[in-house]
N, C-alpha and C positions, 0 to 999 in steps of 0.2 A: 504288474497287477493284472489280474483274472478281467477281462471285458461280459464275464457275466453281473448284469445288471442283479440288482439287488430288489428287493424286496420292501412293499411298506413297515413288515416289522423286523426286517434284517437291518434297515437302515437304522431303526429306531434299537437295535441290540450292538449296533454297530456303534452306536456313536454314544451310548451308553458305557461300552467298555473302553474305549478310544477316551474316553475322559477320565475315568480309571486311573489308564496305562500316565495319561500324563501329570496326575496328581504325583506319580511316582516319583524320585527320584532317578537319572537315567542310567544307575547300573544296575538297579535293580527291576526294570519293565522288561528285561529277556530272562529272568528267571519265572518274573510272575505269568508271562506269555508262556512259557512251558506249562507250567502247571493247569492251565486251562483246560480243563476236562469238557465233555458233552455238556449240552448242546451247543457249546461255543465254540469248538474245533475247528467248524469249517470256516471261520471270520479270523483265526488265527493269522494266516500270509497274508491277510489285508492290513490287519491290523500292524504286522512287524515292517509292511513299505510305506503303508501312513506315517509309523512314526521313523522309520528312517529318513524320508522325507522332510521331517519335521525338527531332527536330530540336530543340526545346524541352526537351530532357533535358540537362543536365550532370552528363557522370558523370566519374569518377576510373579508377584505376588499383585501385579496393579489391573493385570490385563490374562483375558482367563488362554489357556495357553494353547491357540489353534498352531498346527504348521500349518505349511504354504504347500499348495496343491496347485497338480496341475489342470488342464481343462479336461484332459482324461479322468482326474479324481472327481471332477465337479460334475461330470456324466453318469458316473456310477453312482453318487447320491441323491441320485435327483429320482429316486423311485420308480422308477421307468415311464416319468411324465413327459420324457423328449419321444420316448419311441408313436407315440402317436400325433404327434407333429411333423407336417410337412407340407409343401406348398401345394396351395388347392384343396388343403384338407376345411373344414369348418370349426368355428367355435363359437357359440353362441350363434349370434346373427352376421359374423364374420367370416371372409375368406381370408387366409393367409397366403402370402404374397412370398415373401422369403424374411429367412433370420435375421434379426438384427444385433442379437449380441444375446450369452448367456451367463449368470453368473452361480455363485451359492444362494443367491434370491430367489432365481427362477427363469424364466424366459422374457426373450422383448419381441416380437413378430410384427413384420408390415405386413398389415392388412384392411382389407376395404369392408364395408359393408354392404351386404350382401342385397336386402332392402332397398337403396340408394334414401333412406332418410342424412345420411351424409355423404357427402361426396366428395368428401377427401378425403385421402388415405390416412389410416393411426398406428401408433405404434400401440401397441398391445402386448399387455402386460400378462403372464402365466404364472403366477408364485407355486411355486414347490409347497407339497402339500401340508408340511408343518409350518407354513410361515404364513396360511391363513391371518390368522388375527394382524400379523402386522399388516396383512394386504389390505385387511378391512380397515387400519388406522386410517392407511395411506390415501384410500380413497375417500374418508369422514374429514380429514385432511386438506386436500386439495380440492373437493366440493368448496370450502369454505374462501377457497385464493381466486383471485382472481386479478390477474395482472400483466403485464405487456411483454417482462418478462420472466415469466415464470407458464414453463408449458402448459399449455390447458386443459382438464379433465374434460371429455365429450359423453364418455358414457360409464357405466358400470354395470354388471351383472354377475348369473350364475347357469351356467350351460345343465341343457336336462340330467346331466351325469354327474353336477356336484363343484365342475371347474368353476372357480373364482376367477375374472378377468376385469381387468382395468382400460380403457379406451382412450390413449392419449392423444394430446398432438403431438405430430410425425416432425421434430423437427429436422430438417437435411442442412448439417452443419460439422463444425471439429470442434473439437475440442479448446478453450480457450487458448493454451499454451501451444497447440499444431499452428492456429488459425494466425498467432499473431508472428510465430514464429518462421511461416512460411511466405508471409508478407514481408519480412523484415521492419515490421514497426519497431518505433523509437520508443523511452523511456514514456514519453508525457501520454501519445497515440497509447499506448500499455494500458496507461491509470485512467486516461477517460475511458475506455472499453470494461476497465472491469468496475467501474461505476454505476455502470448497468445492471452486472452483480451486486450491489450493493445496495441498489435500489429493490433490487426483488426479495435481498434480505431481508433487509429494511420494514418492505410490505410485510412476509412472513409474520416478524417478530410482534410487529402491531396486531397483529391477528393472534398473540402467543401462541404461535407456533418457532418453535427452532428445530434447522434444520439436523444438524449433527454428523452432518457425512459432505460438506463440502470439498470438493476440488475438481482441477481441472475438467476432468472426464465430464462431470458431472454440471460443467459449466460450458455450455455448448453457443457456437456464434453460427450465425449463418451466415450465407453469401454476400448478402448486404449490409455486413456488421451489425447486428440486431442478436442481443444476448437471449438465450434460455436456459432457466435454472431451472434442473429435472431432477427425478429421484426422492422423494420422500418416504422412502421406503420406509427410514426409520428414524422420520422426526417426529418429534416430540409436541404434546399443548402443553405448555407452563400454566402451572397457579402459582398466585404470590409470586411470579418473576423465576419460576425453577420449574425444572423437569424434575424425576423421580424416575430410576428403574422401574419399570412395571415387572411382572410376575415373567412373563413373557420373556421380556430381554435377559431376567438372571438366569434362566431357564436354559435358554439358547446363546447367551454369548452376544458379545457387543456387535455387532456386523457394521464396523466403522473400518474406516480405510488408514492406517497405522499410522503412515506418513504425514497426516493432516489433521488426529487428534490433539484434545484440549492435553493438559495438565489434569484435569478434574474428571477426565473422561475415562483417561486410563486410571484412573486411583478409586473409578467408578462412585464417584461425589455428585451433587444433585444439579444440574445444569442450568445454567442460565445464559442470555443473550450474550456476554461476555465469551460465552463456547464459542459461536460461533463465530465471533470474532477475532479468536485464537487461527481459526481455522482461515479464517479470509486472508489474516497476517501472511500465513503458512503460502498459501496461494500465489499472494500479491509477491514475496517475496521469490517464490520460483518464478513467476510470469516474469522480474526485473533482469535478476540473474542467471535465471537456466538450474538453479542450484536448490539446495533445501538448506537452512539455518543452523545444523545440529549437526548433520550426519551425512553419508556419502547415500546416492541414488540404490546402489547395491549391499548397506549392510545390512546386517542380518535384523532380526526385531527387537534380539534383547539389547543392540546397541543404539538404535530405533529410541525402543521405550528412556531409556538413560538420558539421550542427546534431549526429547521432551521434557522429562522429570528432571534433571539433574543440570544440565551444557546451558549454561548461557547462551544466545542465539552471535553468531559469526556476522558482524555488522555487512550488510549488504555489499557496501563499496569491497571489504574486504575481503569477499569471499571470489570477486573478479581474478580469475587466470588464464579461461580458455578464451582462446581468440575467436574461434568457431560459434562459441554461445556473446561473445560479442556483437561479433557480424551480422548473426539472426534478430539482432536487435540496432541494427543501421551502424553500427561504430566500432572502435575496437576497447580493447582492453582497460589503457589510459584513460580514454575521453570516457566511459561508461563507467569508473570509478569515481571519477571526477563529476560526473552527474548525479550518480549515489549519494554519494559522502553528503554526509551533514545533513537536512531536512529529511531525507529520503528513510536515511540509515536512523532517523530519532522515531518518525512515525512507523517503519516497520516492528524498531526493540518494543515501543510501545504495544502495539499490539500483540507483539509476543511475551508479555510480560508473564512468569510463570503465577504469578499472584491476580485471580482474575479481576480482584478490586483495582488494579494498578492499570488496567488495560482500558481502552477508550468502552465508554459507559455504555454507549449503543453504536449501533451500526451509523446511523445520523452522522453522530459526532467522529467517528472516523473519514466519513464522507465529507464530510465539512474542513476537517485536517488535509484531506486531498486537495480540495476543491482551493484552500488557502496557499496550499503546494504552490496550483498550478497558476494563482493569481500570483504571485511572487509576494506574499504576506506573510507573513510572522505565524509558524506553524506551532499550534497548542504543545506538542509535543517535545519542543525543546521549550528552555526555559527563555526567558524574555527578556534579555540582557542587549547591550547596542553590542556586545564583541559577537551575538548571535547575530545582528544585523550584518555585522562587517562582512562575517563569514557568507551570509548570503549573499552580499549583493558581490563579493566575490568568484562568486562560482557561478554568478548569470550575467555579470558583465566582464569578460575576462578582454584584457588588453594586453598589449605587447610592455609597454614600458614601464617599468617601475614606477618611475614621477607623474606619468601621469595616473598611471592605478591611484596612485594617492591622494592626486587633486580630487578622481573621480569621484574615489569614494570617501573620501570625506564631505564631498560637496551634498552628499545622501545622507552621512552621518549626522549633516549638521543643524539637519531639519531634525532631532531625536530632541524631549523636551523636559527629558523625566531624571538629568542627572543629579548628583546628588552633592549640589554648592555646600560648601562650608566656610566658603569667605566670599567675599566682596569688593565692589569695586566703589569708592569714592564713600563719604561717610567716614564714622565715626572710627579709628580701631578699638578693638575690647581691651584690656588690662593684660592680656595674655593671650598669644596667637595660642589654637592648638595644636599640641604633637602631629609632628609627619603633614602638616598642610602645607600647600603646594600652588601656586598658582603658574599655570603657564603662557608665556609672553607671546608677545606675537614675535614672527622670525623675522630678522631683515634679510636684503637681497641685495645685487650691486644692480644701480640703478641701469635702465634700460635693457634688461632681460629678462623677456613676459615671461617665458614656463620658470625661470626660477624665483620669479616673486610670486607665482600661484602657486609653486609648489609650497612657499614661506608661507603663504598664506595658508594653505592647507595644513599642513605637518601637526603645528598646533590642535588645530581639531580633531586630527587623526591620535595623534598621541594620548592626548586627554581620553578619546572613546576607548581607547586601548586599557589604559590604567585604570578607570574608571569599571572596566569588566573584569582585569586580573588582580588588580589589586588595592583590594576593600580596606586595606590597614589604613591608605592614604586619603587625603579628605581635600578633595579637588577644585580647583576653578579655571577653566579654559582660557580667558584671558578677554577682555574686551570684544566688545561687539562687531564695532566698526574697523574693518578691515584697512580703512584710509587713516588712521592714526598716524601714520609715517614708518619710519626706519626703525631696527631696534636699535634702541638708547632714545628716543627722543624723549626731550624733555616735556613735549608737551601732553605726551601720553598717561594717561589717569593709571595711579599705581595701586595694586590690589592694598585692600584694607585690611586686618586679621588673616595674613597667611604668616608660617615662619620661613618659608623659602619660595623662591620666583626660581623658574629656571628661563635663559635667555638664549638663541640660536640663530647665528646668521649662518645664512645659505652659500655656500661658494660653487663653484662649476668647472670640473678639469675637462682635459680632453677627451677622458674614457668616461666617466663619472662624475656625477654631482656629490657633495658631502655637506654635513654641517658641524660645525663648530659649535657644542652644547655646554652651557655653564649651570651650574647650581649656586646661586646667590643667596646668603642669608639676607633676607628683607631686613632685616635691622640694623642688620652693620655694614651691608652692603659688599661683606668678604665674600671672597669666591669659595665656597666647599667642595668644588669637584666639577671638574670639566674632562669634557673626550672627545675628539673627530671622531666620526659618526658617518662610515660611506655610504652611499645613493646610487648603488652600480642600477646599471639600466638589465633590470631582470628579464629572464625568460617567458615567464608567468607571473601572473598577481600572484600565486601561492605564495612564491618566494619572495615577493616584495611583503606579504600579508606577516609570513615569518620571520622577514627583518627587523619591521615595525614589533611585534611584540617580543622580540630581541630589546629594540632601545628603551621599552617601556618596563623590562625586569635591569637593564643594567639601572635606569633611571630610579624605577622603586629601591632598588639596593643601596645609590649614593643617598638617597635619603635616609634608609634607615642608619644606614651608616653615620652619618655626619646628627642627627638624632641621639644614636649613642655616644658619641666623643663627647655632645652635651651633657646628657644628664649624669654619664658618668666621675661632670666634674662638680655633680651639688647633692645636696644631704640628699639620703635618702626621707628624711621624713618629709619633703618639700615636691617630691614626686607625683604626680599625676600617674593613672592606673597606667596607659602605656610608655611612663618611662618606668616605670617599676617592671614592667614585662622586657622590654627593653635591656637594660640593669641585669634584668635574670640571664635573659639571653649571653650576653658577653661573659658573664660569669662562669657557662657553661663551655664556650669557646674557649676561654683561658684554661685547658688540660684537659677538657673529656672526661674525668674521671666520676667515680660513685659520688665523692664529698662535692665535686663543683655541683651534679647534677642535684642534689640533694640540695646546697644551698640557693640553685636557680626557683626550684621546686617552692621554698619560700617566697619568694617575691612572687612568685606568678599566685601564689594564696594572697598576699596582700595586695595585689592588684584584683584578685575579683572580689576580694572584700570592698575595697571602692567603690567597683562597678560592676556586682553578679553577670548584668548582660555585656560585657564587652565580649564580645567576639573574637577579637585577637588573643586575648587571654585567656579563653576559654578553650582555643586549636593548640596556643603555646605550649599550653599545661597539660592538654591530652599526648603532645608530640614527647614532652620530659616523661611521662610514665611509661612511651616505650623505651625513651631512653632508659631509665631506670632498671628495665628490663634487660635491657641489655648489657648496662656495666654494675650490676649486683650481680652476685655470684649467688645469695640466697635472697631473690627477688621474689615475691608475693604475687606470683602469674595471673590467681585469678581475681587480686584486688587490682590488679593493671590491668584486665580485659575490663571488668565492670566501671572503673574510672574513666577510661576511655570511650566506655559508650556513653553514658552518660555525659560527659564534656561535649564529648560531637556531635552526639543529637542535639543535645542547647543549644551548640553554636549553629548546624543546622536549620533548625527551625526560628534561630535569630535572623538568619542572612541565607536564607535556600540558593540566591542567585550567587553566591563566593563560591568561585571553583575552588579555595583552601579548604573550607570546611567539608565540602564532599572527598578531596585528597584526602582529609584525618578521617573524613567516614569510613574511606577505604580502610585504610590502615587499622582503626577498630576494627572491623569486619573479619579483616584476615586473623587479625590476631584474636579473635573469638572464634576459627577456623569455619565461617560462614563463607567460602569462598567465591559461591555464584554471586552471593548479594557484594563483598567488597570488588567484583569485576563489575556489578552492575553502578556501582558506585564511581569507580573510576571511569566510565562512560559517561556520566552526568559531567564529571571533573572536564574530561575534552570537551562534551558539547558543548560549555559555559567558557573553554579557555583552549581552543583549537588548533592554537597555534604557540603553545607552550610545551615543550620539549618532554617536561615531566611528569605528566601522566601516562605520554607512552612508556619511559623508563621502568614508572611504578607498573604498569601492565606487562612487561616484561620479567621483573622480579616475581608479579602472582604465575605468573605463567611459570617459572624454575619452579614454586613453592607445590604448582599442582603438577608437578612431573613434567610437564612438558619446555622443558629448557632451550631445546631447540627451536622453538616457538619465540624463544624472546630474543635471540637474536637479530633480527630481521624488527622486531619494535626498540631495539639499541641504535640501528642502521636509519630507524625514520625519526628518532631522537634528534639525532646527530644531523639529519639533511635540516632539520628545523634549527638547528644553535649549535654548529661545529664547535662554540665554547663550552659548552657542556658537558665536556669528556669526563669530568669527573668521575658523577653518577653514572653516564652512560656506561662509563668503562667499568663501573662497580660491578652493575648489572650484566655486562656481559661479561667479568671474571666469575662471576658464580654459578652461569650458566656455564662457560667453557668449564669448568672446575669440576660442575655435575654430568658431563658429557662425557667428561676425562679425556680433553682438548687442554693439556695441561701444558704444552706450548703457549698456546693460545693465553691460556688465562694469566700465566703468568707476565704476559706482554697485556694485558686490558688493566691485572691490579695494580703492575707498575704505575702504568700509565694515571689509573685512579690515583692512587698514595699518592703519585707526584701533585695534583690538584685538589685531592678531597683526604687527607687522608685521618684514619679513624682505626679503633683495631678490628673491627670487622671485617677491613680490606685484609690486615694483616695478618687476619684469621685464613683467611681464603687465600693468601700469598703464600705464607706459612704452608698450607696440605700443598698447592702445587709445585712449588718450589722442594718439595720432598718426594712427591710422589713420580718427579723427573729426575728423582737422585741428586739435587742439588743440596746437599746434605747441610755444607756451613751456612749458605743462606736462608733454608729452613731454620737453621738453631737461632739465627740471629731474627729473625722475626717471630719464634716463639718469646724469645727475652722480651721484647718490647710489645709482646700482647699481657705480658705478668707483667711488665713494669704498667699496665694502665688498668691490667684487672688484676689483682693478688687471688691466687687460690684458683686460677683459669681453668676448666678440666671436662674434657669429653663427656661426659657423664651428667654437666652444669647447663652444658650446651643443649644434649640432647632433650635435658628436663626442662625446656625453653620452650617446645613444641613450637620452633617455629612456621612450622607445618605438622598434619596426622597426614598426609597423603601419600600411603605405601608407595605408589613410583617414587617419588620424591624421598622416603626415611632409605628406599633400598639404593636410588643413588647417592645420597648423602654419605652412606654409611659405609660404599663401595669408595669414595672418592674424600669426600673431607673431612671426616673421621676417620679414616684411614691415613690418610694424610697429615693430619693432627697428632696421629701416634707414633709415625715415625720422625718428625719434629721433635718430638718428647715432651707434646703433652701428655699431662699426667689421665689417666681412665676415671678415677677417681681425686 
């Protein structure tokens, strides 16, 4: 580009046409640049390296569409207001000293005043001569703040010749993320320092003022750790709790920093406190990680704007890889995800919520969520469940041993006071226990070995807090108070009143491992329904002791529902209670998988919420059979299965918010409504309430194949599986359809085996069926298309694809490259 400076109305011809060119479509701005006759000729070569420049941008329709310039481009627009700047020049009643930084805004100069009415240096502000009025907000603005930290306004004025100047305080500091970075502060060091930010927010918004251009840069520490929040170039006063574009800004263009806008900002929607707390999100999140939430530090903007509008944010723990941005933060890789995960990673999604009603309601109340972080309390932003306890006091008191992890934290758990009894100790019993209740015993021990009577004594409490958070079907009682009752079996131990099943565990101790021996006793008849040894290896980490434990509490919930159904399936159906009638349905659907079982499960789960509209288990059941339904009808009613579905899971939802089930089915609505950010934000609530359950990562793995990215769900297969190596089932489902979509057709066909042999359904054998063809294994492709007709009649490429179980073009172009392709050389039918 030409270094001849421009003109006050060459710039204003310049950037007139420059807006033009980019309304254009971009094959058509070098024909319209030809055609530019007089008097615009000579802005022509500016114009064609602005927007070459700029070429490499994709933008939308949300955000008005500037390229990215360099400091050479930002000299040339600046009307030639730099050439009469330089040190020991005057302005006003200032001397300038040297530059301090320049932008599309204008200038920042150290200088002194010349007078000595102050005697300490400022930084001094020069706005380019079209962004008057915002200089004038700026300063009507920070007249009005005043705070400890938030930089200080000293003076204002206008120089004999017209210059507009701002007189700030000089703060001599780095930038939040140099400052803490170069220290190597820790996580916690991090979040008090940017509290400081938060308070100046804070101040601001009470003043309604918002800022709208937070980060880093703009958040400056000095020597002695003491925060300054600068820049109000272009914030805003709120009425009624909103900003509003003024004339001004639609004029000129949002002058926000891309990286650190709202959702509302870019879609140019009316602003409110919530903005800014988008933006703090965005901050606090790079200041933990090193990282941004959406997108990589160098993509371009149209992928920028998307990862905002569009990308769910990349949970903070998860986005740890560099060792390097570890380091800078006192730790490495491991130990700084492991400080993430959980409390860290709910209060960041929070505040990035793309829905700004969903995000903390003022600055306060985000600071207060910190502040509860750092006391080790119960952070507002996850939900408020004891398996949310577990998980904390997990990740702040980590110990070596498994047994003792357990004693530990149950001995924390067992101050919790809010579970939810539905039986009794001593008293009356009722006329009839209810379904699926449970009471648990206390453990015995061989006598004279202390860690293994504490652990017996433990396990109980722990177990219960367990179940009691994953799963709501079951209707619990811990077991006696007094820990000195004796042995199990004693007789003189008080036995629960109105449960239908006790489970009972003594403790044994090998030489490598401790174990227990677990029974399920029918309280009535005193039979045994199901017993298992149960190992106690002495773990690496409480994680994996945290994982084992909710291992024994889904085998546990299973033998119950289990031995539940062998009951009712042996009395009338008219004598049923709603969940054996759901129950009932259930096994009916187990016996063949087919259209008629699922159709007649479909009836009992109607006649169980006829019983009881609010049950909640009937209410996820029934939602889960219409996708079955969906899946083995060949001419299935897609859009009365999405709308049945939402409706079922939001009741059961707003019956029971804290059941990680019902946020699983929320998921599964969602996707199957193709709402996909909201069914990933959905399965994020599922882990924070159930964190140690194997199958929410599965099911995040499956949305991740459904939004193209399959490779993505590998590695959530891989952390399935370190949580319940029994689980290969599903896990293995999940990573047959990603190997399948990858066309890893080795691979997949070694995952769907593996699935079919523990889960098998004809969806695996749908997916077995294309890879098994698509590697030429011709007769075992035939023989797995037979038996996807023997369980769906009329099966057919064409049935599949009008299933949508995805719209997401990556995903329909590998499907269509890989398992309908594969589908067809099987011999299924197109139609």
């Amino acid at each position: 580009m030409s270094s001849r400076l421009l003109g006050p109305e060459e710039i204003r011809e310049l950037s007139k046409l420059l807006d033009e060119a980019l309304d254009l479509p971009e094959p058509e701005r070098e024909v319209w640049l030809s055609n530019l006759g007089e008097p615009h000729a000579r802005l022509v070569p500016r114009l064609r390296e602005m927007l070459a420049k700029g070429a490499e941008v994709s933008t939308g329709r949300t955000l008005p569409p500037l390229p990215r310039y360099e400091q050479a481009d930002l000299a040339l627009l600046a009307r030639g207001d730099a050439a009469g700047l330089e040190a020991g020049s005057t302005v006003g009643p200032y001397r300038l000293i040297r530059e301090l930084g320049r932008g599309g805004m204008g200038f920042v100069w150290l200088a002194q005043r010349l007078d000595g009415t102050l005697k300490r240096q400022v930084a001094l502000k020069l706005p380019q001569h079209q962004l008057v009025e915002r200089f004038a907000r700026e300063r009507d603005i920070l007249a009005g703040l005043a705070h400890a930290n938030i930089a200080r306004l000293y003076d204002a004025g206008t120089t004999a010749d017209g210059r507009p100047y701002l007189a700030m305080e000089y703060v001599e500091g780095e930038a939040l993320t140099t400052w803490c970075d170069t220290r190597k502060l820790g996580v916690n060091a991090r979040i008090e320092l940017f509290k400081q930010a938060l308070a100046a927010v804070d101040y601001a918004h009470r003043h309604s003022v918002i800022h709208r251009d937070l980060k880093p840069s703009n958040i400056l520490v000095t020597e002695d750790g003491q925060v300054r929040l600068l820049d109000f170039g272009i914030a805003k006063l709120m009425t009624g709790g909103e900003a509003c574009e003024t004339e001004i800004t639609l004029i000129e263009g949002r002058a926000l920093s891309l990286q650190y806008a709202s959702p509302e900002q870019l879609l140019g929607q009316p602003l409110g406190s919530a903005s800014d707390v988008y933006s703090l999100g965005v901050v606090l999140y790079e200041l933990l990680t090193g990282s941004f939430p959406y997108f990589r530090r160098k993509d371009t903007r149209g992928a920028i704007e998307d990862g905002i509008l569009s990308v769910e944010p990349t949970r903070a723990s998860d986005s740890v890889a560099d060792p390097a941005l570890a380091a800078a933060r006192g730790s490495n890789t491991r130990e700084l995800r492991s400080v993430l995960k959980g409390d860290i990673d709910a209060i960041l999604q929070k505040a990035l919520r793309k829905n700004a009603a969903e995000r903390y309601r003022t600055v306060q109340a985000f600071t207060e969520d910190l502040d509860r972080l750092l006391g080790g309390k119960a952070v507002l932003a996850r939900p408020n469940s004891l398996w949310s306890h577990a998980a904390r006091f997990v990740r702040r008191n980590p110990i070596a041993a498994g047994a003792a992890a357990a004693v530990l934290l149950a001995g924390v758990l067992a101050t919790a006071n809010w579970m939810r009894p539905a039986v009794h100790w001593g008293g009356v019993a009722p006329a009839e226990p209810p379904a699926m209740s449970l009471a648990i015993m206390p453990f015995g021990a061989p006598a004279g070995e202390g860690a293994a009577a504490r652990l017996a004594e433990a396990l109980p409490r722990e177990l219960t807090t367990v179940l009691v958070a994953c799963c709501h079907e079951l209707k619990l009682l811990s077991g006696p108070r007094d820990p000195g009752s004796g042995a199990a079996g004693s007789a003189a131990r008080p036995q629960p009143v109105g449960t239908r099943y006790r489970v009972e565990g003594d403790l044994r101790s090998g030489k490598e491992a401790s174990f227990v021996n677990l029974r399920l006793v029918d309280a009535a008849t005193g039979g045994q329904a199901w017993s298992t040894r149960f190992d106690l290896p002495q773990f690496d980490n409480v994680f994996e002791s945290s994982a084992r434990m909710r291992k024994l509490a889904s085998l546990l919930a299973g033998a119950v529902k289990s031995a539940e159904t062998r009951r009712v399936l042996t009395q009338p159906i008219e004598k049923l209670d709603a969940m054996g009638l759901v129950l009932r349905g259930y096994a009916v659907w187990k016996n063949g998988q087919t259209l008629q079982k699922a159709l007649e499960a479909q009836k009992l789960y109607d006649a169980a919420l006829r019983l009881d509209p609010n049950f909640t288990y009937a209410l996820l059941t029934q939602a889960a059979n219409w996708d079955l339904l969906n899946d083995v009808d060949p001419n299935s009613d897609r859009e009365r299965m999405v709308r049945e579905m939402d409706e079922l899971t939001l009741r059961a939802m707003n019956l029971d918010p804290t059941n990680p089930q019902a946020w699983s089915a929320r998921a599964g609505a969602l996707a199957n409504a193709g709402r996909w950010s909201a069914a990933f934000e959905a399965n994020e609530r599922r882990i924070s309430l159930d964190p140690f359950s194997p199958a929410p990562y599965e099911y995040k793995a499956w949305l991740m194949s459904m939004t193209g990215r399959p490779a993505e769900a590998l590695p959530l297969v891989d952390h399935a599986l370190s949580l319940d190596p029994e689980s290969i089932g599903w896990a293995m489902r999940f990573a047959c359809e990603a190997d399948l979509l990858i066309g890893r057709f080795d691979d997949a066909v070694s995952a769907c085996e593996k699935a079919g042999g523990t889960n098998p359904d004809w969806f695996i054998t749908s997916y077995l069926a294309a890879a098994y063809a698509n590697r030429g294994d011709v007769g075992k492709a035939r023989a797995a298309r037979d038996a996807i007709l023997r369980t769906v009649p009329g099966y057919t490429i064409a049935q599949v694809r009008a299933k949508h179980y995805s719209d997401v073009p990556e995903y329909l172009k590998m499907a269509e490259a890989t398992w309908y392709a594969g589908l067809r050389k099987a011999g299924i039918p197109e139609r």
